[in-house]
Phi, psi and omega in degrees: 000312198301329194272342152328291197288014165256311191298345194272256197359297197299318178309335187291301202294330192264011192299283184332302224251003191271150152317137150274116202276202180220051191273148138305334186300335195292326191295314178288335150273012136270296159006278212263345189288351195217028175241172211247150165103358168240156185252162172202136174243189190167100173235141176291167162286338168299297136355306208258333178252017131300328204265320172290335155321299218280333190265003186305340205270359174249172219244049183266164168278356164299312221279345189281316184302280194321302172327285158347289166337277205289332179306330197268346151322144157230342153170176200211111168246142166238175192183102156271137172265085187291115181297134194254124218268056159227359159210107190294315188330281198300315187301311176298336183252357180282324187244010168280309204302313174304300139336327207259353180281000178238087148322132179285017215231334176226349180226129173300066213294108192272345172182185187211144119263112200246136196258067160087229187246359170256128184266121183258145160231101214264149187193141164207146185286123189252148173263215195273324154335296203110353185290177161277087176273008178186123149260172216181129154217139193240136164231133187246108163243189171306322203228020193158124187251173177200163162201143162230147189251140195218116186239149155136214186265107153339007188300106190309286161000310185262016193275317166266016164287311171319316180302306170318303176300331177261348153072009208261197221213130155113324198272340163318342190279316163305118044289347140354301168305310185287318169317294182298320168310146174283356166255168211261172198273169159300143205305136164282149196226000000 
């Protein structure tokens, strides 16, 4: 609950501050943003180099690694669904629409992971470079469907330091990634 009431609070302060981003995701945040059983964030770059500001003054090598990190960003939408467990109906078409904004034809499916009754799905998006300019991670439980986007220059590697370092309802799911991955995860504080 407590971390709900972060997310609406952070979605409120940033209303002002969004971005026009170049997501799939936006037509489903207009779409879902004003209905009662979904949540929505949205923080801009602008955001992210507020949040470096506010950490400039500190000089550790987390806070410095995480600086990194975050300067190569350009924004983060989530978007939850609370599954209304009387009608299953909505949920299934709710998370077909939401699959259908990442076509395998453009987005790369990097792993699947299933949890129990929650199914995670990782995918990302490549530029014209090859870098990773966009992960996606969608995930389907008992109780809640999401899907989030994480844009800008990309490193798998730094992806659940971010989740961590950002405390946001959804991005716990990238840690997922790092369980799979071949270096051991970062020391926890």
């Amino acid at each position: 609950m407590k971390t709900r009431i972060i997310t609406l609070l952070f979605a409120a302060f940033l209303m002002p501050l969004l971005m026009h981003a170049q997501s799939p995701l936006d037509k489903v945040f207009a779409k879902y943003a004003d209905q009662d059983k979904f949540t929505t964030v949205s923080i801009s770059k602008e955001m992210f180099t507020n949040i470096l500001a506010m950490a400039a003054s500190s000089n550790d090598s987390s806070s410095r690694e995480i600086k990194g990190i975050m300067d190569k960003l350009t924004g983060l939408k989530v978007i939850t669904y609370n599954i209304d467990t009387t009608d299953y109906a909505k949920a299934v078409s709710i998370y077909n629409e939401w699959a259908g904004l990442f076509p395998a034809s453009t987005y790369k499916e990097l792993m699947a992971v299933t949890e129990g009754r929650d199914n995670y799905k990782f995918m990302t998006k490549q530029d014209a470079e090859g870098k990773i300019s966009e992960m996606v991670m969608l995930m389907k439980g008992k109780k809640e469907l999401l899907v989030l986007s994480l844009t800008g220059v990309i490193d798998i590697s730094n992806v659940s330091k971010i989740s961590r370092s950002m405390g946001i309802h959804g991005m716990e799911g990238f840690q997922h990634m790092h369980k799979n991955n071949q270096a051991p995860p970062p020391a926890k504080k």
